[in-house]
C-alpha positions in Angstrom: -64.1 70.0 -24.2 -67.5 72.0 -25.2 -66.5 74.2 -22.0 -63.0 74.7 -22.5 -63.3 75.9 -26.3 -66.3 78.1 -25.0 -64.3 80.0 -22.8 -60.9 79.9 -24.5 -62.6 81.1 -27.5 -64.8 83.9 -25.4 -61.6 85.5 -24.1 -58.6 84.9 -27.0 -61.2 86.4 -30.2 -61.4 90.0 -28.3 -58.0 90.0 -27.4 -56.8 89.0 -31.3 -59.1 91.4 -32.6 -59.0 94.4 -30.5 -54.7 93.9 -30.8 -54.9 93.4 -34.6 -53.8 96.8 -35.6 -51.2 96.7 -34.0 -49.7 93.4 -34.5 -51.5 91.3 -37.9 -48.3 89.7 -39.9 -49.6 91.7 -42.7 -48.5 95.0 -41.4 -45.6 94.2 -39.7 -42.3 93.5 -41.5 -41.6 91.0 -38.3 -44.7 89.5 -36.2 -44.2 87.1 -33.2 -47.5 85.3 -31.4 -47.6 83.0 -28.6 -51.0 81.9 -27.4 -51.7 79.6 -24.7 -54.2 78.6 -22.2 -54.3 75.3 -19.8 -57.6 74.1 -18.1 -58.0 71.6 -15.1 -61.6 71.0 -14.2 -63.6 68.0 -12.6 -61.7 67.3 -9.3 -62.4 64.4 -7.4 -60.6 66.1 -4.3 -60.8 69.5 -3.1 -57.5 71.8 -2.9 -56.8 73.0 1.6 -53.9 75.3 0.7 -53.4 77.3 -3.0 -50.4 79.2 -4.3 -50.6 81.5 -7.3 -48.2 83.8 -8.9 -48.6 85.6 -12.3 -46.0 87.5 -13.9 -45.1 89.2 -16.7 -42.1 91.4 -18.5 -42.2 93.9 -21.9 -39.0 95.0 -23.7 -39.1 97.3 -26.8 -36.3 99.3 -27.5 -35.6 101.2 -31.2 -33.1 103.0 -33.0 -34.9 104.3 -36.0 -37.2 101.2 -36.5 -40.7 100.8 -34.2 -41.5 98.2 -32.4 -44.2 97.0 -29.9 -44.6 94.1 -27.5 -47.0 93.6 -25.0 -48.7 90.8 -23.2 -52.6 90.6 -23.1 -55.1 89.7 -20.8 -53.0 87.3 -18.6 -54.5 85.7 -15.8 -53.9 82.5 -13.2 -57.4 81.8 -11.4 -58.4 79.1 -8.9 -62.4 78.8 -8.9 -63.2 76.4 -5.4 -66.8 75.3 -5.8 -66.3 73.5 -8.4 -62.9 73.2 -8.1 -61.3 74.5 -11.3 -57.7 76.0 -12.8 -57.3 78.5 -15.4 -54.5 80.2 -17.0 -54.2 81.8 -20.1 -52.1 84.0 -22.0 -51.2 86.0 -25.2 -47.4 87.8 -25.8 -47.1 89.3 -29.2 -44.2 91.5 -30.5 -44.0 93.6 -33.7 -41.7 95.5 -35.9 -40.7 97.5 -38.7 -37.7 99.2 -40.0 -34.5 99.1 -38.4 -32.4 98.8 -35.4 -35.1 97.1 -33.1 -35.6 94.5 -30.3 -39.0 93.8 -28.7 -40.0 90.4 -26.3 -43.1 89.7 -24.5 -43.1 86.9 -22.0 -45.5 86.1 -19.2 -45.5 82.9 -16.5 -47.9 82.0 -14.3 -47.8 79.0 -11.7 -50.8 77.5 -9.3 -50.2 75.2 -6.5 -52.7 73.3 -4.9 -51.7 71.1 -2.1 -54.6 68.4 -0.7 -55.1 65.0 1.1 -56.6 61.8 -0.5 -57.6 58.9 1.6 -56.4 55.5 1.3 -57.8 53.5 -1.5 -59.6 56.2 -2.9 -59.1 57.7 -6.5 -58.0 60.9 -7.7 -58.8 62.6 -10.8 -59.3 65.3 -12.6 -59.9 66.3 -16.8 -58.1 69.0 -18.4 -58.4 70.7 -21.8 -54.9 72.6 -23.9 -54.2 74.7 -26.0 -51.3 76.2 -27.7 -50.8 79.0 -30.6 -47.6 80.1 -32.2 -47.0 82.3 -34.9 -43.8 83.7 -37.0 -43.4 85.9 -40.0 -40.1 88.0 -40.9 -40.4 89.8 -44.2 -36.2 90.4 -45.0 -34.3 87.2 -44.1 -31.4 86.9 -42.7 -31.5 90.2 -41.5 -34.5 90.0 -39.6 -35.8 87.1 -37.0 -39.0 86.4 -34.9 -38.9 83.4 -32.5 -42.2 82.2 -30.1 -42.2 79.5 -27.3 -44.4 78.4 -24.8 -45.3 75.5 -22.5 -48.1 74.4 -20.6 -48.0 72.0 -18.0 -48.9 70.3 -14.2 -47.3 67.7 -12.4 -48.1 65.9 -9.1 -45.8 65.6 -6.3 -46.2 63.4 -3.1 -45.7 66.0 -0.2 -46.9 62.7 2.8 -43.1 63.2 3.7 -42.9 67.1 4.2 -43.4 68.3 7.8 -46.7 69.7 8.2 -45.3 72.9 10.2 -43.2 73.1 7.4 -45.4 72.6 4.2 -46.1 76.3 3.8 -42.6 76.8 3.6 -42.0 74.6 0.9 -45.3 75.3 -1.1 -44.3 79.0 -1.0 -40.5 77.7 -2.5 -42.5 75.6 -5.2 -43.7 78.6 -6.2 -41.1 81.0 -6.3 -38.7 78.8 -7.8 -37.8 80.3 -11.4 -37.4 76.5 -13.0 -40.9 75.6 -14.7 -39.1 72.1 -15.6 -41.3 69.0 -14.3 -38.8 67.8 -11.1 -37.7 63.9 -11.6 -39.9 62.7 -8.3 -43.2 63.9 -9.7 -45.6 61.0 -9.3 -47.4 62.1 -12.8 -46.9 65.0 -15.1 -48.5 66.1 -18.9 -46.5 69.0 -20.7 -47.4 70.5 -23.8 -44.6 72.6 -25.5 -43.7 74.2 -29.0 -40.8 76.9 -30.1 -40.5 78.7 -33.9 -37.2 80.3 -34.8 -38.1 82.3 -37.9 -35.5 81.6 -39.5 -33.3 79.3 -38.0 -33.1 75.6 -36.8 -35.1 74.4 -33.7 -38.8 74.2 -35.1 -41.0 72.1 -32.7 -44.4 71.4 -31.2 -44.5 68.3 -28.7 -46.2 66.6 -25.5 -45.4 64.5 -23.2 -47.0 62.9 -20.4 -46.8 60.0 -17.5 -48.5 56.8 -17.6 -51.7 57.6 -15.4 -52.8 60.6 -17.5 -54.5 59.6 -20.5 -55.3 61.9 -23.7 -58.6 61.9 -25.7 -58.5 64.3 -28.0 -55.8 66.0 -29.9 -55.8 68.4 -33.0 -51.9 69.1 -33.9 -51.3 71.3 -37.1 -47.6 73.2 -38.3 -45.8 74.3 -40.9 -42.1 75.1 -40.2 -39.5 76.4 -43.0 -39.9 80.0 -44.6 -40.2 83.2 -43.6 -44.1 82.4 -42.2 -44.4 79.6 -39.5 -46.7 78.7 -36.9 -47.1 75.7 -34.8 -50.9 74.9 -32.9 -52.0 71.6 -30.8 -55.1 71.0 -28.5 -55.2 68.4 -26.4 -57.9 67.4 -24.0 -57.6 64.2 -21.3 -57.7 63.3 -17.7 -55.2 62.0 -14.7 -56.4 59.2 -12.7 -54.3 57.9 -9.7 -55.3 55.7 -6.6 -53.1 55.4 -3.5 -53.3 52.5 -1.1 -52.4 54.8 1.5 -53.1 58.3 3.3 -51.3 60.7 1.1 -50.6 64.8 0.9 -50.8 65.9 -2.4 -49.6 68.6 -4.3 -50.8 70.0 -8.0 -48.5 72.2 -9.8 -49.8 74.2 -13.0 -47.7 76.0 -15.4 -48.0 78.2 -18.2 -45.5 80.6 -19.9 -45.4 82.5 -23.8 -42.4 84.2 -24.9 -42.5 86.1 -27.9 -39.7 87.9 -29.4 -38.4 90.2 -33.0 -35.4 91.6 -33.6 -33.7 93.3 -37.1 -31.1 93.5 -38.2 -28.9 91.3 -35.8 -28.0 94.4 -33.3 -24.4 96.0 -33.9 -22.1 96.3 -31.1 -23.1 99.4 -30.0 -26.8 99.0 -30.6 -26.5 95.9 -28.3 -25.2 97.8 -25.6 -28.1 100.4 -25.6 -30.7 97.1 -25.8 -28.6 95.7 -22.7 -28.4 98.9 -21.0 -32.5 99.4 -21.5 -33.2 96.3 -20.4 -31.4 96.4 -17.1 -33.0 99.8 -16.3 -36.5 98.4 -17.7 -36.2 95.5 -15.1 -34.6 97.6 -11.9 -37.5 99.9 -12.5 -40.4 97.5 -12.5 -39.0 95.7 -9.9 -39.4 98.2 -7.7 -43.0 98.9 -8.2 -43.9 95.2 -8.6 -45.9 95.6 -12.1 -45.1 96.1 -15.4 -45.9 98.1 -18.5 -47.8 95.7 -21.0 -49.0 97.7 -24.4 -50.3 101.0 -22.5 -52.1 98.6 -19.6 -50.6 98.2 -16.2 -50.6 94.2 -15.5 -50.3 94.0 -11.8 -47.8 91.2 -11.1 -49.5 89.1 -8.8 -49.2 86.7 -6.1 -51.5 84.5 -4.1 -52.2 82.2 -0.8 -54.5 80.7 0.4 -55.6 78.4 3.2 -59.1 76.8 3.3 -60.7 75.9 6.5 
């Protein structure tokens, strides 16, 4: 735990503070933060193959009100010796006035696919955290919403093929669904969404029998025109197999934040739905995207270890 709130701690401060002029509730008449970061440390096995992918998408578009949205300092990392997984995030959106939509989402997924012998035990600790924050100044007119999830399962992959494992690792990972699939052996997901204001207020977790927590810290306040939702949890997975198995660990972590005032007119609609199908044809094409005056390269990642 002492490690994980070290490091989450090192990177979110700088990011909060450097950002806060742009985007503290206190100057904006809408403010939207979603924070979260997912650590896996202490393997028992080593990973043979990895898969990473880390994306992100900005959307600000005004007609006589400003807006900003930007996500910061997103990353997906795989450290081998020690084994350890890291992702972390931060989208935040902004605005003031009139007329104006802005959203900041960002996703990352890791794969690691590895063998355990039989009657051996696998394990592994891991550390959470999510952040979310809402704040509209002129109800109903204006909303802010934030979401995100954090979350790994484990999948028995003894049945794949072995000429076709890359194939299906590389599917795992460019599949769009983050949900945990119905055959995973274990799984842990941590999960919140604020709707400022409107129904569907909620910060949960859930996890399978062989992953055990030890420490959460769960605080919200929901209702009013300033929410926010926050829960750290720390545990472990622990798993033996009476047989040879292939084993594969998926990570996942997304934030979504989003403002919008007043609810778009017809025509004011069609320009945000216009912008926003130019906005993601053009980034497309160039494979990164414009995240508040940075360029966050979308990235991708295999590996196979000898």
């Amino acid at each position: 735990m002492k490690r994980f709130a070290k490091r989450f701690l090192l990177l979110v401060s700088p990011l909060l503070a450097t950002s806060a002029l742009l985007t503290s509730p206190s100057q904006a008449a809408t403010f939207s933060s979603s924070q979260g970061a997912l650590d896996l440390f202490d393997f028992t096995e080593n990973f043979s193959t990895t898969e990473s992918q880390n994306l992100g998408n900005v959307s600000a578009v005004a007609n006589g009100g400003i807006v900003n949205a930007q996500n910061i300092k997103a990353v997906a990392n795989i450290t081998p010796n020690p084994l350890e997984v890291f992702t972390s995030a931060t989208s935040v959106a902004n605005g003031d006035s009139k007329d104006y939509f802005g959203t900041a989402d960002a996703t990352a997924k890791i794969i690691g696919n590895f063998n355990v012998d039989p009657g051996k035990v696998f394990s592994f600790n891991f550390a959470s955290a999510l952040d979310l924050e809402t704040q509209i100044d002129n109800p109903p007119a204006e909303n802010a919403s934030a979401s995100g999830k954090l979350s790994f399962f484990l999948l028995d992959t003894t049945n794949v093929p072995q000429n076709n494992l890359q194939n299906f690792l590389a599917d795992l990972l460019s599949s769009p669904s983050n949900s945990i699939p119905n055959n995973a052996l274990d799984f842990f997901s941590l999960s919140g969404n604020l709707n400022t204001q409107g129904g569907g207020d909620f910060i949960t977790s859930q996890k399978s029998q062989n992953v055990t927590f030890t420490t959460e810290d769960k605080d919200f306040s929901f209702g009013g025109t300033q929410e926010f939702a926050t829960d750290f949890i720390e545990g472990s997975l622990q798993r033996s197999f009476d047989r040879k198995a292939n084993l594969t660990l998926v990570a996942v972590r997304s934030t979504q934040s989003r403002v919008v005032a007043p609810e778009p007119s017809l025509n004011f609609a069609l320009v945000l739905f216009i912008g926003s199908l130019v906005f993601a044809a053009k980034h497309r094409r160039r494979g990164h995207i414009k995240v508040g005056g940075e360029l966050l390269e979308e990235s991708y990642g295999h590996k196979i270890i000898e």
